[in-house]
C-alpha positions, 0 to 999 in steps of 0.5 A, a space after each residue: 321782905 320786911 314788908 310782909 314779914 310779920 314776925 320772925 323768931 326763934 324758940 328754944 326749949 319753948 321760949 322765945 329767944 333773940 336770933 339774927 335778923 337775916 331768916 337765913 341765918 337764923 334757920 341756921 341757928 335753929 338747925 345747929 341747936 338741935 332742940 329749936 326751930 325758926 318761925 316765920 310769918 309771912 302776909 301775901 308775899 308776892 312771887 319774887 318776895 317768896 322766892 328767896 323763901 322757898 330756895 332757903 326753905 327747900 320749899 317744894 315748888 307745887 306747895 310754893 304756887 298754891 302758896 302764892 295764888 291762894 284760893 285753894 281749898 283746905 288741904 294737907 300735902 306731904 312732900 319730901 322735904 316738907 309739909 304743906 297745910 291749907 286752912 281758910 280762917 272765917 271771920 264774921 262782920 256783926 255790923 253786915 251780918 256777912 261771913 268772909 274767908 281768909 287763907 292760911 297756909 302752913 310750911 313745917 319742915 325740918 327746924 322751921 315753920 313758915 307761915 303764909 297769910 291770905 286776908 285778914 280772917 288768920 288769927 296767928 297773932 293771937 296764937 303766937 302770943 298764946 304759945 309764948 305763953 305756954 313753954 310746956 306747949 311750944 316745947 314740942 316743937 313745929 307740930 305745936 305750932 300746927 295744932 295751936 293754928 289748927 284749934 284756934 281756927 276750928 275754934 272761931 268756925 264753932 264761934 262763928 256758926 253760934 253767931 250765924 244761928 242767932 241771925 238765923 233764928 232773927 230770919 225766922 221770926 221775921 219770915 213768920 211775922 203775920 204783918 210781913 208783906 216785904 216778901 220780896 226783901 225777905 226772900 233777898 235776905 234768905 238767898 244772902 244768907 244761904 250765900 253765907 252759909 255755902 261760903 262757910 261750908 266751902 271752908 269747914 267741910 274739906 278740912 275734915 279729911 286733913 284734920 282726920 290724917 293729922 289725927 292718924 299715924 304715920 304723918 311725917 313731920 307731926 309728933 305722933 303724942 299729938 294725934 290725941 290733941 288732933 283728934 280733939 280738933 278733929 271732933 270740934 270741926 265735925 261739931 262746927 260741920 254739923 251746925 252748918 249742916 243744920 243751918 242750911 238744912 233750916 234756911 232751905 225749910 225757911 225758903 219753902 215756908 216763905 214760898 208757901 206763904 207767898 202762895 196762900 197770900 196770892 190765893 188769898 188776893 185772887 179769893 178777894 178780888 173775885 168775891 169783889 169782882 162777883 158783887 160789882 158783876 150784880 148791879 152792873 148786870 141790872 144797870 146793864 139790862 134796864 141801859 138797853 132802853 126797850 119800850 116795854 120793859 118790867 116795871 118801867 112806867 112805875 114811881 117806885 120802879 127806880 129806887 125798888 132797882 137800887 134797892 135790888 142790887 143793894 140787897 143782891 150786893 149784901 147778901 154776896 158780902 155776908 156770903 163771902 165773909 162767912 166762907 172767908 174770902 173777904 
């Protein structure tokens, strides 16, 4: 169990305070004091390292399988004993430009918090240290611990579509380069992209519903002064949803503008190889009629009869090229 254990503490009037090393005996503690709670922070337990947690916990079973199996979708579940909270953290990779989701799962129950860590996208460290930090904060117990988890992750989505809006806008420019000839690469790179997007929308989108109950009354388990702070979450998340919104609204735009100017480059290399195949036709058309070695042909016996025909097809071959290049085929 110390493996995947990342910390366990006990906090008493908002303060971290020294416990016993067995979780057991520290959620006994915290229940006896009345006024603490235990949190402990779990990194993808396996089945029998969870077990022990779940019998002591009171964990209900359903909430314990999601835990474990992960690839759930954001989700808030009461039980009678607890309440389970699905998020999926989004981390952004500046060196790939890839956007990759982590699993965060939320137990708070009576004294306790449980916290179960899918990936690395879960930013609990940093939440911790913050909540310690801040006693008037932590003082309010388990529901604390939730909203603190909640914001810091609605938080980095904002973060991360501010920083999926510059890659955008990059995409942008290079698509509408008038030199850009890779139209293959390019349209590689707005799929990847719309992949991306579709990943972050799978993690933003279905926290909305959640986050709207926490923010309502009547949540067990959740302190009904905190449904202002979780109404402030609330509306973080639906700004975060609607720049995602917004970027795949813009990258399927990007998609047909890239399409089209496929199009009007794929006519523009049919309107020059025509115009190029119609000026060839000409002098393959003269050179084609005096091939056909008749003895009585125009012109055939006289001196000039050679260079007047060259000089037929060079003049014919002209007057196509200034033709086409004024009406902008070549």
């Amino acid at each position: 169990m110390r493996a995947v254990i990342v910390d366990c503490a006990i906090y008493r009037d908002g303060r971290r305070t020294e416990g016993p090393s067995d979780f057991s005996d520290a959620l006994d503690e915290a229940r006896a004091a009345g006024d603490a709670f235990l949190w402990i922070g779990l990194h993808e337990p396996t089945e029998d390292e969870f077990e022990h947690v779940s019998e002591e916990f009171a964990l209900h079973p359903l909430a314990v399988e999601d835990a474990l199996k992960a690839h759930q979708r954001p989700k808030l579940e009461v039980y009678d004993d607890s309440l389970f909270v699905v998020l999926k953290p989004v981390v952004y990779e500046p060196k790939s430009d890839s956007v990759t989701t982590g699993e965060l799962m939320v137990f708070i129950g009576d004294s306790f918090v449980v916290t179960v860590r899918h990936g690395e996208g879960a930013p609990l460290r940093a939440v911790r240290e913050r909540l310690e930090a801040e006693p008037a904060v932590l003082r309010h117990g388990p529901t604390a611990v939730l909203y603190a988890i909640s914001d810091a992750v609605v938080d980095h989505y904002i973060e991360v579509a501010a920083e999926l809006q510059v890659d955008l806008e990059e995409m942008e420019t290079t698509v509408f380069e008038p030199a850009r000839r890779d139209a293959k690469n390019t349209a590689a790179r707005i799929y990847t992209f719309k992949r991306q997007v579709l990943e972050f929308r799978r993690a933003a989108g279905p926290l909305a519903a959640p986050m709207s109950r926490l923010a309502g009354a009547g949540v067990p388990f959740v302190h009904d002064q905190a449904q202002p702070f979780f109404r402030d979450v609330s509306d973080h998340l639906t700004r975060a949803n609607e720049q995602v919104e917004g970027l795949d609204r813009l990258l399927s735009d990007i998609l047909s503008a890239h399409l089209a100017q496929m199009g009007v480059r794929q006519n523009d290399d049919m309107r020059k190889i025509s115009a190029w195949a119609a000026m060839a036709a000409v002098p393959t058309m003269v050179a084609g009629v005096y091939g056909m070695n008749f003895e009585h042909m125009p012109e055939l016996k006289q001196v000039w009869a050679y260079p007047a025909t060259l000089l037929l097809m060079a003049g014919a071959v002209y007057g196509l090229f200034r033709l086409f290049k004024r009406r902008g085929w070549l």
